[in-house]
C-alpha positions in Angstrom: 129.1 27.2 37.1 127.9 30.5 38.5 130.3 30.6 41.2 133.5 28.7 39.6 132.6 29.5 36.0 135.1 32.2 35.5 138.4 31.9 34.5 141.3 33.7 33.8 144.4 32.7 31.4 147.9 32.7 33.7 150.7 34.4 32.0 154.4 33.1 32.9 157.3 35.9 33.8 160.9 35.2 32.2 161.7 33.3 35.6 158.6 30.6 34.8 157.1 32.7 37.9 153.0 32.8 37.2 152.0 36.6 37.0 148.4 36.7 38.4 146.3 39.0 36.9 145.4 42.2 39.0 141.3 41.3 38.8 142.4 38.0 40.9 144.6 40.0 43.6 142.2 42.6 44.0 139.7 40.1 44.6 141.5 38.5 47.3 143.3 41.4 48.9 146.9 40.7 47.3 149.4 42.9 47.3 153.2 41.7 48.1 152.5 39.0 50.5 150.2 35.5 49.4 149.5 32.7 51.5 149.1 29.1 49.8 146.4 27.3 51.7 146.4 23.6 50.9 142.7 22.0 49.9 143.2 18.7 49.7 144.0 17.9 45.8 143.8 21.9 45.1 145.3 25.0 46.9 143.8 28.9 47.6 146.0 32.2 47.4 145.1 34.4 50.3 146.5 37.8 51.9 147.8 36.6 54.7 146.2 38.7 57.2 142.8 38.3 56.0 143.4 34.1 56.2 145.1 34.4 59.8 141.5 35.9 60.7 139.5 33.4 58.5 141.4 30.6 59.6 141.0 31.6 63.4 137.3 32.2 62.8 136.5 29.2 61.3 138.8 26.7 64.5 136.3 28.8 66.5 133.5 27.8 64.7 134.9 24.2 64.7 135.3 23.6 68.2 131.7 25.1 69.0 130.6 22.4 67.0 133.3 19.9 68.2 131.9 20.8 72.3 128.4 22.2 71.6 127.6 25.8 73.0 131.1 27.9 73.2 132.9 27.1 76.3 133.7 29.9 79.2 137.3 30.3 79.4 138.3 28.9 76.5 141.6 29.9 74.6 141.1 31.2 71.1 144.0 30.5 68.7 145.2 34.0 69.6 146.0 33.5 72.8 143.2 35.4 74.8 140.2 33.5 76.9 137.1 33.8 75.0 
């Protein structure tokens, strides 16, 4: 409850678009771009640079677990050997 115990009423534009409220895009960074992240039965709105760094962070994280200690040489999702 203390972390998903808020919650905010949507309002609908004239188009049937949701309007999010400007306490939930300053919270996550959005301004004219939003990227839907599927969660299984759920979905999170993120700016979409700040979840093409999360994202890459976390298949980093992922693999160390996946092959142990980090691995010389290995490619990171951006291209460069890590």
């Amino acid at each position: 409850m203390a972390l998903f115990g808020v919650s905010e009423y949507l309002k609908l534009g004239s188009d049937g678009r949701v309007i999010l409220p400007e306490t939930l895009r300053a919270h996550a960074g959005i301004t004219d771009h939003v990227s839907f992240v599927r969660q299984g039965y759920k979905f999170q709105m993120w700016n979409p640079d700040r979840f093409a760094e999360y994202r890459a962070e976390a298949l980093k994280r992922a693999l160390e677990v996946l092959l142990g200690a980090p691995q010389p040489g290995l490619v990171s999702p951006s291209g460069s050997a890590g």
